[in-house]
C-alpha positions as CSV (number, residue, x, y, z in Angstrom):
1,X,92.7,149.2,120.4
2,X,92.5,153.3,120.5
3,X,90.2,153.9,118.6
4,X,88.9,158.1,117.3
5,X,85.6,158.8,116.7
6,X,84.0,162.3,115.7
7,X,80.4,163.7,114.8
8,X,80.0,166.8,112.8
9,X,76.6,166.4,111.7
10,X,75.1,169.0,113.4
11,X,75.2,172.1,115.6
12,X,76.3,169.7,118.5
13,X,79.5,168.6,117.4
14,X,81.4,165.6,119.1
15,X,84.8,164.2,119.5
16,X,85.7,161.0,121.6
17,X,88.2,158.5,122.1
18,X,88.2,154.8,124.3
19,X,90.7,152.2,124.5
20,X,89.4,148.7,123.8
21,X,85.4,150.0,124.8
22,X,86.8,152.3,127.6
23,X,85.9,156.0,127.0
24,X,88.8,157.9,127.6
25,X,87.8,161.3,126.9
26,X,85.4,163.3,125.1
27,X,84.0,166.8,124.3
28,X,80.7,168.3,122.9
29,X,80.7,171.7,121.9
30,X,77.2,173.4,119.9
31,X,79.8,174.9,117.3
32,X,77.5,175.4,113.9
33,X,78.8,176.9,110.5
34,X,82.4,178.2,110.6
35,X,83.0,177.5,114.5
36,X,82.8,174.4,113.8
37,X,85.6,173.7,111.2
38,X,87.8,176.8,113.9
39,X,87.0,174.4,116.8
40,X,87.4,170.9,115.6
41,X,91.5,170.5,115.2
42,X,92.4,172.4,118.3
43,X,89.8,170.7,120.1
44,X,90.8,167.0,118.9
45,X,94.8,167.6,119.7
46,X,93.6,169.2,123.2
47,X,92.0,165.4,124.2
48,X,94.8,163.5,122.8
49,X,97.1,165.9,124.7
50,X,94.9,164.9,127.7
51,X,95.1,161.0,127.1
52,X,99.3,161.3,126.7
53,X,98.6,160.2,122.9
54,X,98.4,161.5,119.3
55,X,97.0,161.1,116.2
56,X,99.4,157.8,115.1
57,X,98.9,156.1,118.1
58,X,95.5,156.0,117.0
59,X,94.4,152.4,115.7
60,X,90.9,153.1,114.1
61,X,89.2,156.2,113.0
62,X,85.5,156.8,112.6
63,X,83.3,159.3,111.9
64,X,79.3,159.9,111.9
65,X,78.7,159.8,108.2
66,X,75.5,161.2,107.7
67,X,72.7,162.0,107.0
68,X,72.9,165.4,108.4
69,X,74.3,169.0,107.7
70,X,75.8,168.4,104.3
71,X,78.6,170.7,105.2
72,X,78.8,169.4,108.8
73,X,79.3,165.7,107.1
74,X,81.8,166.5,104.3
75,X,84.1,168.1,107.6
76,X,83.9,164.7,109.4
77,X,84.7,163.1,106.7
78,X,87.3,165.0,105.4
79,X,89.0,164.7,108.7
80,X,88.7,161.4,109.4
81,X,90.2,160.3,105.9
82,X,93.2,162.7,106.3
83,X,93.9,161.1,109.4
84,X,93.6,157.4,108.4
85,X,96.0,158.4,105.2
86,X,98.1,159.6,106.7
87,X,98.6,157.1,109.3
88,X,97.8,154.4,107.1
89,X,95.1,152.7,109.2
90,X,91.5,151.6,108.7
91,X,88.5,154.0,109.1
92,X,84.6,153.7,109.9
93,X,81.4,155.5,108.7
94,X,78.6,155.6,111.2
95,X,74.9,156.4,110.6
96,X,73.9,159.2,112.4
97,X,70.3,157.8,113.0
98,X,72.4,154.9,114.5
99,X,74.8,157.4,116.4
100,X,71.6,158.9,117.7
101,X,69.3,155.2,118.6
102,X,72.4,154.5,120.6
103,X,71.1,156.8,123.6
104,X,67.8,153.8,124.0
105,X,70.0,150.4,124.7
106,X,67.6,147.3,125.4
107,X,64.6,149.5,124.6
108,X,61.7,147.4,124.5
109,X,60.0,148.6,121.5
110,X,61.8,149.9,118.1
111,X,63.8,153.3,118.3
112,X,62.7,155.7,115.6
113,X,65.8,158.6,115.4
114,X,64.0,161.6,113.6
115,X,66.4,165.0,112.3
116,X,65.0,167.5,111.6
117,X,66.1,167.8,107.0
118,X,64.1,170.9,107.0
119,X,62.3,171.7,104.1
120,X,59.2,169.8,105.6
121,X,61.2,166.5,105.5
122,X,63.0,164.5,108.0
123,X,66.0,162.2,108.2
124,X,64.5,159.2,109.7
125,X,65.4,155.0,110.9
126,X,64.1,152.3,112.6
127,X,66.2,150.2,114.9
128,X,66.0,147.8,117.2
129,X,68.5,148.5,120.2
130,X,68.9,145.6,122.2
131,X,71.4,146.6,122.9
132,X,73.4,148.1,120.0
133,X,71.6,149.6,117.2
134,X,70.0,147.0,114.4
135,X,68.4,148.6,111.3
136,X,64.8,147.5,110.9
137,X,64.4,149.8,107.4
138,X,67.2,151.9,105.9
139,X,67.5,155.5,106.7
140,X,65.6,157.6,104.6
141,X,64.6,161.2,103.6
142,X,60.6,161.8,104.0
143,X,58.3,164.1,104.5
144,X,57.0,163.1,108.3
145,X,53.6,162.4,107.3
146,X,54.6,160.0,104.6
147,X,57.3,157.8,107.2
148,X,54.9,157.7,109.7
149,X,52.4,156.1,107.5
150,X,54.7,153.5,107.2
151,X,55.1,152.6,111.0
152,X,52.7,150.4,113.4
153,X,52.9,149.4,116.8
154,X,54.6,151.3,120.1
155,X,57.7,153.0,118.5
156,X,60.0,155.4,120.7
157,X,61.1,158.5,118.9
158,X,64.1,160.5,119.7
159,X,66.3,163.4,118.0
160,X,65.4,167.4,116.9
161,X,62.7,165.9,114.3
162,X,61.0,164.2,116.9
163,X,60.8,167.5,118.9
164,X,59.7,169.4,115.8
165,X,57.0,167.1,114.7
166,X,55.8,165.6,118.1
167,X,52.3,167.0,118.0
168,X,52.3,165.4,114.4
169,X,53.5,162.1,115.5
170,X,50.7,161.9,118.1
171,X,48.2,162.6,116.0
172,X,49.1,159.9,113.6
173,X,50.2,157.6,116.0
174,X,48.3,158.2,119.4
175,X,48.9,156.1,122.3
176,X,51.6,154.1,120.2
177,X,53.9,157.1,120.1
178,X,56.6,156.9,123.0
179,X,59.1,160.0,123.4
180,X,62.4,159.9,124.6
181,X,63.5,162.5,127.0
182,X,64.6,165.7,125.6
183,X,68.2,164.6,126.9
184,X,68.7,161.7,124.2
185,X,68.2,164.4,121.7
186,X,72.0,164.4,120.5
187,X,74.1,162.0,118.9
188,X,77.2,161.3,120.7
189,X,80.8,160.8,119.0
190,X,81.6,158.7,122.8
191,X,79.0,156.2,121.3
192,X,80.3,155.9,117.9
193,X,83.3,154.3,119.7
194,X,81.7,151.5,120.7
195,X,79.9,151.1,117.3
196,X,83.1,151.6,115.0
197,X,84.9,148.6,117.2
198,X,81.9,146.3,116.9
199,X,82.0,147.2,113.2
200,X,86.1,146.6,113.4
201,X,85.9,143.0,114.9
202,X,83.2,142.2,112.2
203,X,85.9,143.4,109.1
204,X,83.6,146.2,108.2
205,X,86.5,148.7,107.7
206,X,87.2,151.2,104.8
207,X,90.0,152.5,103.3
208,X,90.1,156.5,103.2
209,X,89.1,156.6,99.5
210,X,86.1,154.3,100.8
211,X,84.7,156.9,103.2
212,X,81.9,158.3,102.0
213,X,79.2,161.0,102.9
214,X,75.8,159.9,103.2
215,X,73.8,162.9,102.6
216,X,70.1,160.6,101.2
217,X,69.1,163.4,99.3
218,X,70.6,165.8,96.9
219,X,72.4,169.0,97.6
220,X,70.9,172.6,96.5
221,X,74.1,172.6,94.7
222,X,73.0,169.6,92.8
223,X,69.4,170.0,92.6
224,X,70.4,173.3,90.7
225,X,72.4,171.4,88.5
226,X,69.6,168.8,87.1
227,X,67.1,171.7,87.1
228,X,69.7,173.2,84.3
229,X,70.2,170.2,82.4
């Protein structure tokens, strides 16, 4: 199985592709705003150039789904389902908390992926890696103060939030607040691979019209909107 995987998320975007759990190639690039969307095509027919392959050789495409940049998920998404129309085959949405609790495999104690929402919130999960990602509570949209309220025991946070708010999360949390290394900060599209295939041989596929954003809170766009009505 060749299966596509891309995360758009954030600033750090990804693009990767394996054969049956083999990585075959991949590339990160931090291309925010409008570089992204100029560097994403050009960037995803360069690998598949690379492997000898393209884009209907391709058996399942996946993207990171959210939560995240909202304009960052609609591109991944947007891609992903063009491709899997047009080539007629199945596609994935992957949690980008999940993407993210993928860098902590067999971690001993939960893995809490924290981005940073802004606006004095984070995107926030709980898994339990051992060693692919389990949910322990859905992904949410907090304020930090209020998740972390909600946690107990030695919990290992990772991601941009977890930078942000680390002398917040000790202060709640003391000696049972574990940080990954600033290295694990960034999701990986090479790890969504692995997730989307697992998700595959389990018949969790969509159809393009399936795909869906998950943004867990509303848009400026949208929050303008009600504030009308």
């Amino acid at each position: 199985m060749l299966t596509l995987c891309l995360d758009t998320t954030s600033g750090p975007s990804s693009i990767a592709i394996s054969r049956d759990g083999q990585l075959l190639a991949a590339s990160l690039v931090t291309a925010p705003g409008k570089r992204q969307n100029a560097w994403l095509l050009p960037e995803l027919q360069r690998l598949l150039a690379s492997c000898e392959l393209d884009s209907a050789q391709i058996d399942l495409f996946a993207c990171a789904n959210g939560p995240g940049s909202f304009t960052g998920v609609r591109t991944g998404v947007a891609t992903i389902q063009g491709l899997a129309l047009a080539h007629g085959k199945p596609c994935i949405g992957i949690s980008t908390l999940a993407l993210l609790a993928m860098q902590l495999p067999y971690a001993q104690h939960p893995v809490c992926p924290l981005l940073d929402a802004r606006k004095n919130e984070v995107y926030a999960g709980l898994y339990s890696c051992n060693p692919l990602p389990t949910p322990l509570r859905n992904d949410c949209a907090l304020p930090p103060t209020e998740f972390l309220q909600q946690l107990s025991g030695p919990t290992i946070f990772l991601g941009d939030g977890a930078t942000r708010y680390r002398q917040l999360i000790q202060d709640l949390l003391g000696d049972n607040a574990l940080f990954a290394p600033t290295s694990h900060a960034i999701p990986y599209a090479a790890h969504g691979t692995l997730l989307a295939e697992t998700a595959f041989r389990k018949g969790m596929t969509d159809t393009p019209e399936q795909l869906l954003p998950t943004y867990l809170r509303l848009s400026e766009a949208e929050l303008a909107r009600q504030q009308k009505i």
